[in-house]
N, C-alpha and C positions, 0 to 999 in steps of 0.2 A: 301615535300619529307619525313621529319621524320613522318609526320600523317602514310602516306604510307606504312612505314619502320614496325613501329608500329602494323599498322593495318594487314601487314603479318604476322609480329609475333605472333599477338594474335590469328589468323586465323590459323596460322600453329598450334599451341599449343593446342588449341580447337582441330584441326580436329586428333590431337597426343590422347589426351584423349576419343574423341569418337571412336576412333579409338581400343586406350584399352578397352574399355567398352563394346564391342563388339566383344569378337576375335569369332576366330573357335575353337572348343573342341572337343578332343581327349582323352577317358580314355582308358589307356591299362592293362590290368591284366592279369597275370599267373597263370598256377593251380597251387599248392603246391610247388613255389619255395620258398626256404627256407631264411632268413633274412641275412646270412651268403654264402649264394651259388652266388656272384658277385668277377669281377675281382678287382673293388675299395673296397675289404675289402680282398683283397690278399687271395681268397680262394688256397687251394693248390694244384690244379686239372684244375679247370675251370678258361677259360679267356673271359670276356665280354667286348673287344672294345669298343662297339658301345655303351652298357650303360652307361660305363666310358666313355664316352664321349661326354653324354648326362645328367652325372653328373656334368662333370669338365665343364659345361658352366650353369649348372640351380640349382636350390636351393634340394640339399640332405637330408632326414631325416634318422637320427641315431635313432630316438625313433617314426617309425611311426608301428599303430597297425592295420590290418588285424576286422572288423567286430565280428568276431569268429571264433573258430578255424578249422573251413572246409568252404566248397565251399557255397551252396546253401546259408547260413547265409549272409554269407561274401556280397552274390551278392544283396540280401535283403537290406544292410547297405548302399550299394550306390544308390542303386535304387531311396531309402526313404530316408536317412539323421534318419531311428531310427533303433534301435537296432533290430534285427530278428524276437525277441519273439511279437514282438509290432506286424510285420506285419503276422505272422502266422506259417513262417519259422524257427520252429525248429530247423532243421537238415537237412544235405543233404535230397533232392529228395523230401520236401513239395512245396507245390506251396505258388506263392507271390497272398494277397490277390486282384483282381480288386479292390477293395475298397480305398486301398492306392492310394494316391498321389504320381506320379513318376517326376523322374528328366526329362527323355525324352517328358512326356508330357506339362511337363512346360516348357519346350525350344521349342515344337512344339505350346505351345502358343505365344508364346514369338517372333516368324519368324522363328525360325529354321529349316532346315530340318536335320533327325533325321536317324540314324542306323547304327544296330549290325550287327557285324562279331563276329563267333565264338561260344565259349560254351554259354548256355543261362541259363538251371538249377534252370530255376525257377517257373517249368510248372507242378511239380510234379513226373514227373520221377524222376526212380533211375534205374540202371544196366547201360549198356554200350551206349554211346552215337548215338542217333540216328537222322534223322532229323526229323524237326517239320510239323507237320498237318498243311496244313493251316485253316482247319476246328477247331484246337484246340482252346479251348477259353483262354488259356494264352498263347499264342506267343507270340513273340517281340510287334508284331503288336497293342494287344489288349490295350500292357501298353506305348504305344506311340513313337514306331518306323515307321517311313516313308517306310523304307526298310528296311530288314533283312537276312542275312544267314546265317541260323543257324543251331545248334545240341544240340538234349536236355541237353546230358551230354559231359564224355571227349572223344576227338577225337585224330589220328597220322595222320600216314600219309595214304595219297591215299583214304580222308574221303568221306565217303557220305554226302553229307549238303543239308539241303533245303531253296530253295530261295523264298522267301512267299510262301509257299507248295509245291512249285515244287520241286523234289530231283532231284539232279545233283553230277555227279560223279569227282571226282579230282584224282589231280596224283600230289604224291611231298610231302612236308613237310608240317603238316595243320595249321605252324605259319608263315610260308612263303604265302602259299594261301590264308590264310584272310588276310594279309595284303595286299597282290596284290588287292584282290577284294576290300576291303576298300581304294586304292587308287584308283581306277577308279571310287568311288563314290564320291573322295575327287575332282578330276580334272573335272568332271561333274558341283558339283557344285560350284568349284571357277571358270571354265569357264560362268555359269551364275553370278556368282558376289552374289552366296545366302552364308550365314554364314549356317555353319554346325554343326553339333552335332555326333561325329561319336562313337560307341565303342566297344574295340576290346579288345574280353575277349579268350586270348587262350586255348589249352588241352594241352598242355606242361606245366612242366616235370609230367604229372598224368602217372600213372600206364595205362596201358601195355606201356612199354615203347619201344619204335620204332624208331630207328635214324638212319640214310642214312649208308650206309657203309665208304663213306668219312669222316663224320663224327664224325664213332668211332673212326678213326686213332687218332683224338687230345688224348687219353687214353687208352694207349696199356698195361697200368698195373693195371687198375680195371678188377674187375668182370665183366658178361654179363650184367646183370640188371642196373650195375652205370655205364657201359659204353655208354650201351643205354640213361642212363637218364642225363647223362652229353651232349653225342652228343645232346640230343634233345634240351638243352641250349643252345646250339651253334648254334643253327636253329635259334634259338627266337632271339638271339643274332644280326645274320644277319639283320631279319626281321627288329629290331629297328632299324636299319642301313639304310635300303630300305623305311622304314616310312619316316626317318629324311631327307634323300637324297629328298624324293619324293615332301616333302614339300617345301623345299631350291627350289628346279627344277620349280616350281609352282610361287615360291614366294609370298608365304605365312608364311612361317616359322616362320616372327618376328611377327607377330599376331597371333598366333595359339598355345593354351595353351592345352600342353601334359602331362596327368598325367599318371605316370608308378607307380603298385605296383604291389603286389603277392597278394592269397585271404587266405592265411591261413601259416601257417608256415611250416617248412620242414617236411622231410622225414624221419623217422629210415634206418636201417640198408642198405641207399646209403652210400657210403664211396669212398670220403671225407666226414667228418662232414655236416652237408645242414644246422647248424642252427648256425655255428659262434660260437661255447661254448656254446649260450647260453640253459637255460633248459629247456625239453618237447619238443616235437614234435608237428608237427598237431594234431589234437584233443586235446591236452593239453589249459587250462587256463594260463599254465606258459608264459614266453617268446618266448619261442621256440616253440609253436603254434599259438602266438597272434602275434609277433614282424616281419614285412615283409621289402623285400628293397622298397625304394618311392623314385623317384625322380621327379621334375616336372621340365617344361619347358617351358616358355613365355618369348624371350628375347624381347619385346618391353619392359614387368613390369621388368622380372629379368633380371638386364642389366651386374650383379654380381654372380659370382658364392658363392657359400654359403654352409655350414654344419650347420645343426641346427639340436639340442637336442630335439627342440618342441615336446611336446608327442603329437601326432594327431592319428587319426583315419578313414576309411575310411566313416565314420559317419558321419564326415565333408567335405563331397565332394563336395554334397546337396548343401548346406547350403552357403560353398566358392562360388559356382558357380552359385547359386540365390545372393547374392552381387555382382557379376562381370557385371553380364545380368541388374539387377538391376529388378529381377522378384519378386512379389506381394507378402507379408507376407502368403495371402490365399493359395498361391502356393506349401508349405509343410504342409504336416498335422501336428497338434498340440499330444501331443508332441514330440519333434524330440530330439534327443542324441547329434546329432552334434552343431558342431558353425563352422561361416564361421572363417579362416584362412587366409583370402585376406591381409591382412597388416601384416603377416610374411614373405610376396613376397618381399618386398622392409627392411624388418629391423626385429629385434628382437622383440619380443612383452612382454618379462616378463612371468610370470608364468601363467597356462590355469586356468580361472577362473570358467568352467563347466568340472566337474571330466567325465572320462571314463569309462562308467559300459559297461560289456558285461558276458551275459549270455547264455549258452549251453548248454543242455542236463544236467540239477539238477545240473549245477558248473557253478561258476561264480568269473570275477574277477572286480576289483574296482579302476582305477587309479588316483589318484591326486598329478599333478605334478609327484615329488620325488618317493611319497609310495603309493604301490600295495597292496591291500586286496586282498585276496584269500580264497576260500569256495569250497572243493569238494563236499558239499551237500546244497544246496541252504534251503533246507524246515529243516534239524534237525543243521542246521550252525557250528560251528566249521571251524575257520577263522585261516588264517595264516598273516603275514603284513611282507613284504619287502621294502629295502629303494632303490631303482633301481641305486641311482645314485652313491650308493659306492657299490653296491653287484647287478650287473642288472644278474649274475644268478641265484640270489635265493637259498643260500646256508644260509644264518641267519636270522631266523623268529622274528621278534622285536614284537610278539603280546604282550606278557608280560613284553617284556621290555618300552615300550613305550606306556604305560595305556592309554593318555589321545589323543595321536593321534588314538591308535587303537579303543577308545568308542566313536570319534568325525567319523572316518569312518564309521565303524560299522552302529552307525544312519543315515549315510547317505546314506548307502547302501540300509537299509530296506527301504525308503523312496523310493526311487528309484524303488525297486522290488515293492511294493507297485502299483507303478506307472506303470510297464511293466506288473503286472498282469491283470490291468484295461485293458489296451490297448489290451494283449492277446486275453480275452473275450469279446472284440466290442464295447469296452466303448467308443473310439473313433471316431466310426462311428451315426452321428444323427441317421443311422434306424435300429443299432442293427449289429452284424458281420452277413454275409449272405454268407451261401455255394458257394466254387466256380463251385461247379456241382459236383462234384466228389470226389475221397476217399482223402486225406489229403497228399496220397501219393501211387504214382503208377509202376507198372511193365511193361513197354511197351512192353517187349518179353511175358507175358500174354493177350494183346491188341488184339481185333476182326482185330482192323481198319488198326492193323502191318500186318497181317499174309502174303499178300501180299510181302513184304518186307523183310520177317523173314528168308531167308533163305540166303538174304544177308548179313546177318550178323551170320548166325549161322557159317559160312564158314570162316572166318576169323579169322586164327589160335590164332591171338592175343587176342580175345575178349572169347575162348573155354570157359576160367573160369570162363566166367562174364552171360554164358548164359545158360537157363535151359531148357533141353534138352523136347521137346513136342511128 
């Protein structure tokens, strides 16, 4: 009888840990929502239930960092586990190289099945978001989604998407409608019993800003623009709401690790503040273009809820999530930025022992631990050094007071860019960087293969600014 007793325990416990080692994955991202813009940090405008509530039960990051400080970078960071420049993504609207090693298709090695909802931005467009070719050679598809529905860039409401090339038209909020759509992929494949990889990257709060008329009501004393952009949080808000319910309903929830952040930092002149104090905006190297909300959620690992200082980055998403799967060192390209995170799910881990470089457009900044390096010109330098954890807005520059920390970063800065600029030029690839086909970076309202299409969009009062007139 206790053999018995025994042998269920250790049977139950095993099938507990294989169990963890295998969940379903869910990454969710927003466009430019700002580090400061959530109800659990009492903004004074906006109320997020359902993220607060998906804080107060999973592990919260106070010090988690955005990629770089705009979109296309940012989505580069998690793709690959490196830093932008490594894979060719400068700046919004270049394309992610084929050449890199991506996270979705090392989960589609792995059993996975795999796909995106929502913005995708890494196809080389720039201007107003449209849907994707399925003829295009960087779709979801190429870099290892099973399915996808997407738009190149940002979307609102009543979007056009396309579903592996097909475009289809919607009606509604378009953080409500990818999640709808992304949960009838979700209930597809837990009714076959397949482990997923799902990821849902919205167009909210991005400019033109578009929010229900019920919506504005929660803000009847902002401006047009921040009332729009606040209603549009309150969409997204639900939406996390309609994920979390959809999961519980499923039961799957307590295996299914959801990770929530933003891809870049706030907004200027919305008001309420979008960035919490703290300094810079999107585009900035400061905090307030790097520094985004994150929370995750896996209540089988976090059985605790938790606030942690941990400086992380979305560089390490990669990397957390080849340790979870327990996918092949070959599976990231060498080298990558990030480190897995997995044993900060269950405890503290002490100080990050591979610092945070990120680089954008000639500025870059440098995190270790505590103190931030800072360079608004990467190639003639001229560094600033901050201590985050008694000044995290950046108001007292210690370059000169603190010689010996700021010549220990410094060198390890260069080492680093050193290292990003190999990668840039196709060091990392055995056969040399190879053209993805096309310019570095594209106009699709200039495109042969749109014009069919172009007049849906040219008609859409919201997008007038964004399009050039033929």
């Amino acid at each position: 009888m206790k053999l018995l007793v025994f042998v269920s325990l250790y049977l139950g416990a095993t099938a507990s840990v294989l169990q963890a080692a295998r969940p379903n994955i869910i990454l969710v991202m927003t466009d430019d929502q700002g580090w400061g813009q959530t109800g659990y940090y009492d903004h004074a405008a906006l109320k997020t239930p359902h993220l607060d509530a998906m804080a107060a039960t999973g592990l919260r990051f106070d010090r988690f960092h955005a990629g770089a400080p705009n979109c296309s970078p940012t989505r580069a960071t998690v793709m690959t586990g490196r830093t932008n420049d490594r894979t060719g993504v400068e700046n919004h609207g270049f394309p992610l190289r084929l050449q890199e090693k991506t996270l979705p298709r090392a989960l589609q090695n792995a059993g996975y099945t795999t796909a995106h909802f929502g913005k995708w931005h890494l196809n080389g467009f720039r201007g107003p978001g449209a849907p994707i070719l399925g003829s295009d050679p960087l779709n979801p598809g190429s870099f290892g989604f099973d399915e996808w529905l997407s738009v190149s860039n940002f979307f609102d409401r009543d979007p056009i998407m396309s579903r592996m090339g097909k475009f289809e038209q919607f009606e509604g909020d378009s953080s409500e409608i990818i999640v709808d759509e992304a949960l009838k992929f979700v209930r597809r494949q837990s009714s076959a019993n397949k482990p997923f990889f799902a990821v849902i990257w919205y167009g909210t709060p991005h400019s033109p800003f578009v929010a229900s008329d019920e919506d504005l009501t929660h803000f009847p004393h902002l401006n047009d623009s921040s009332q729009n952009h606040y209603g549009e949080l309150v969409a997204m808000d639900r939406s996390i709401g309609a994920l979390r319910k959809g999961l519980r309903d499923l039961k799957i929830a307590e295996n299914t690790l959801v990770w929530f952040n933003s891809d870049n930092g706030g907004l200027p002149r919305i008001k309420p503040d979008t960035v919490g104090g703290l300094r810079g905006f999107k585009g900035s190297v400061f905090e307030g273009g790097l520094r985004v909300p994150c929370v995750i959620e896996w209540p089988v690992v976090i059985k605790q809820a938790r606030i942690t200082k941990y400086p992380a980055a979305t560089v390490d998403i990669f990397p957390t999530i080849a340790e979870i799967v327990g996918l092949p060192a070959s599976a990231l390209l060498q080298p990558i930025d990030g480190t897995s995170i997995r044993a900060l799910f269950e405890e503290e881990i002490g100080p990050r022992k591979k610092p945070l470089g990120f680089r954008h457009t000639n500025r870059a900044a440098f995190i270790d631990n505590d103190y931030k390096l800072i360079t608004q010109n990467v190639g003639q330098g001229g560094f600033e050094l901050y201590n985050l954890a008694n000044d995290e807005k950046e108001t007292n520059d210690l370059f000169d007071k603190e010689p010996r920390i700021a010549k220990r970063m410094v060198e390890q800065f260069h080492e680093w860019n050193v290292s990003v600029n190999a990668s840039f030029v196709g060091k990392d690839y055995p056969e040399g960087r190879v053209s993805p086909g096309h310019p570095e970076s594209r106009d699709w309202t200039k495109s042969k293969e749109y014009e069919p299409y172009f007049e849906a969009w040219k008609i859409r009062p919201e997008y007038k600014r964004y399009l050039i007139d033929k």
